[in-house]
N, C-alpha and C positions, 0 to 999 in steps of 0.2 A: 504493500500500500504506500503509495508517494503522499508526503501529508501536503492537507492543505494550508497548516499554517504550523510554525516549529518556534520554538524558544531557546533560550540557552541557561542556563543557572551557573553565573559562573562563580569560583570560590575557593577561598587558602581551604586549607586543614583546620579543622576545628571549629568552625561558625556556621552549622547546625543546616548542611545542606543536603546532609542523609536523612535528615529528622523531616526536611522538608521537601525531602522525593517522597518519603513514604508517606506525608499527608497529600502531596497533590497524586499520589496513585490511586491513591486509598478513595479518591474521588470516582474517578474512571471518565472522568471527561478530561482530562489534562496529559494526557499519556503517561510511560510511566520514564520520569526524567531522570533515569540513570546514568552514570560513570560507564556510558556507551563507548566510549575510544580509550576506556583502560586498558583494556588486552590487546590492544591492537595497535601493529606497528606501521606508523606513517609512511614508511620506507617500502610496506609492501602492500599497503592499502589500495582497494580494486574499486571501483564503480560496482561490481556487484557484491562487494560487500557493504557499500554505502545502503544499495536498496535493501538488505538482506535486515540491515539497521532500525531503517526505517518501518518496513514491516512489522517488527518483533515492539517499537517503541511508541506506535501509534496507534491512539485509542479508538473508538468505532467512529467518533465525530470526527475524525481527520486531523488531530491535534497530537504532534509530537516533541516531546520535550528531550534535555539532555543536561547533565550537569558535569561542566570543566573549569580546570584550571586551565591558565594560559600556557600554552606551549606553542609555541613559533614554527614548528616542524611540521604541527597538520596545516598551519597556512600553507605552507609549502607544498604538501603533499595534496591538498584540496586543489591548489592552483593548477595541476602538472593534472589531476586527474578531470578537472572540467575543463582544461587547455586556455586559463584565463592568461592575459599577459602583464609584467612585473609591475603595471601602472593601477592593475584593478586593485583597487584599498579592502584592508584586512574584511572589513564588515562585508562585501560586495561580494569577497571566495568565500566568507561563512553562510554566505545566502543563499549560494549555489550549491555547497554540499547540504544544507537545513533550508529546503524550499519555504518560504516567505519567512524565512525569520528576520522580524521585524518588533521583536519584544526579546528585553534583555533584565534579567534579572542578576542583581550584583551584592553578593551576601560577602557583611564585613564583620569584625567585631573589633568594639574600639579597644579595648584593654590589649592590647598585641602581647604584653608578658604574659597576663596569664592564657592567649588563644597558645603561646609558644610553650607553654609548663603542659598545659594540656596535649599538645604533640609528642614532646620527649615522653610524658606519662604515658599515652597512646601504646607509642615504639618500645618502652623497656617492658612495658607489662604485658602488651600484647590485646589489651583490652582496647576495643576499638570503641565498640556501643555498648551496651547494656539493655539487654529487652524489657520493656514496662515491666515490674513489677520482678523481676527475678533478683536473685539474691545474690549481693556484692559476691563478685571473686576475693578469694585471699591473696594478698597482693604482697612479699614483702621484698618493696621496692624504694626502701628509705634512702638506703647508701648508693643510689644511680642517680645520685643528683651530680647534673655535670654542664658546670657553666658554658663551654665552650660547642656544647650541643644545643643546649636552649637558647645560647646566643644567636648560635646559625639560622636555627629555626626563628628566632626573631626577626630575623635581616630576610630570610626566604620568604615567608608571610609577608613583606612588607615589599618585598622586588615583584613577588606575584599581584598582590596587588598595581602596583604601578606599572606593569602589563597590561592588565584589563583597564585603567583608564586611559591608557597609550591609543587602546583598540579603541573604546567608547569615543575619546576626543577627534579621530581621523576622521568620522564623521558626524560629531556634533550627537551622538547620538546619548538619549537620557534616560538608564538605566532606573527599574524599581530597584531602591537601594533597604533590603533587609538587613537589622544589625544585629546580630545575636541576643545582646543582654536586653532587647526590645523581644523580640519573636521569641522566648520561652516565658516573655510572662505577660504575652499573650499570643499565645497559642493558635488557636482558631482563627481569632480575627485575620491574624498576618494571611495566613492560607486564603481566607476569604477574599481578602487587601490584593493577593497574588493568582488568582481567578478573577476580578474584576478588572485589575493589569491586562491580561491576558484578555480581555470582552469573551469571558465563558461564562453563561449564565449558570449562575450557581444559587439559586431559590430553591430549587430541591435536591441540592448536592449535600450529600452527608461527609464529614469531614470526621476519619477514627480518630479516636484518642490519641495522644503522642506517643509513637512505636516505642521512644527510647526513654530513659532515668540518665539524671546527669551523672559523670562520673567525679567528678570535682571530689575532693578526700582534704583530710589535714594535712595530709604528707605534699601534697600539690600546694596547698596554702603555703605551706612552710617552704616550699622550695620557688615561690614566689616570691616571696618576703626576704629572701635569701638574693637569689638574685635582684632582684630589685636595689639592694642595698649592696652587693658588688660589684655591679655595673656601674654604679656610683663610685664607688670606692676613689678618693683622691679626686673626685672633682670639686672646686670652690663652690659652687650653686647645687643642690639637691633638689631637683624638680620633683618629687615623691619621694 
């Protein structure tokens, strides 16, 4: 199925874009906006894996969704597979491999130390989500605090981001911008806010529950508050 209209969800690690594929699924009018070009390499990416995409990602109303980070390699490899030339802008090769996409959704979260404490926690522990309601893993992951990890992840969060607004700015184009510590304490509404974006009537759209529990812990707090004040260390000004 070729959609008639595609979106994009784009977004670092950790500002709650898994939480919010699985509420616009969960709808069934929004398609289901997965991490579609994760397994998949640009280098050998086909036109019939594009529509193979498309089919499996698009809901009965024509509406297919997708949620990335920026990576500059599928421009490239978007460009070479609909034979566009070096002059077409980023947005103009994403509209030809995502037929009409013309809705851009830009998920941020302002606190960047803790979206970066939450990453390293992610990676040493292995715990990515937490499904509603099931019971914390035993985690002990006290002494995997490591400044020079969460600092990276600081700086990567923050260079991914200034890729999607590089893309946004080439054509003037204005992203719903959701920001985490807004969208979990209010749940529904944002999803609702993010179908009305999109002109999908959503009056008798039922919206599940949130899939996921936060993982947030003491050991995270404390490895925040840690960083935070040795990132500091030896500067005249303490902005936090």
């Amino acid at each position: 199925m070729r959609p008639e209209k595609s979106y994009t969800i784009w977004f670092s690690q950790r500002t709650g874009s898994t939480l919010l594929n699985e509420a616009l699924s969960s709808t069934g009018v929004a398609g289901d906006p997965g991490e579609w070009l994760l397994s998949k390499d640009p280098k050998t990416m086909t036109l019939e894996q594009m529509e193979q995409m498309w089919r499996e990602g698009t809901s009965s109303n024509g509406v297919f969704g997708l949620k990335t980070s920026m990576n500059s390699e599928w421009i490239t490899a978007f460009r070479n597979i609909f034979q566009l030339p070096e002059t077409a802008t980023k947005a103009s090769v994403w509209r030809a491999a995502f037929p009409n996409c013309d809705k851009h959704i830009y998920m941020t979260r302002r606190n960047k130390v803790r979206l970066a404490v939450s990453w390293w926690r992610a990676i040493v522990s292995g715990e990515w989500h937490r499904q509603h309601g099931q019971k914390p893993q035993e985690h002990d992951i006290a002494d995997n605090y490591n400044f020079d990890a969460i600092n990276h992840l600081f700086i990567e969060s923050s260079l991914r981001e200034a890729a999607m607004e590089d893309f946004f700015t080439e054509e003037g184009i204005v992203p719903l911008t959701i920001v985490y510590e807004d969208f979990i304490l209010d749940y529904e509404g944002t999803v609702l806010r993010v179908l009305d974006f999109l002109n999908i009537q959503s009056e008798s759209v039922e919206v599940a529950p949130p899939a996921f529990d936060k993982l947030a812990d003491d050991v995270a707090e404390q490895w925040v508050q840690r960083y935070r004040q040795e990132r500091q260390a030896g500067s005249e000004t303490k902005v936090w």
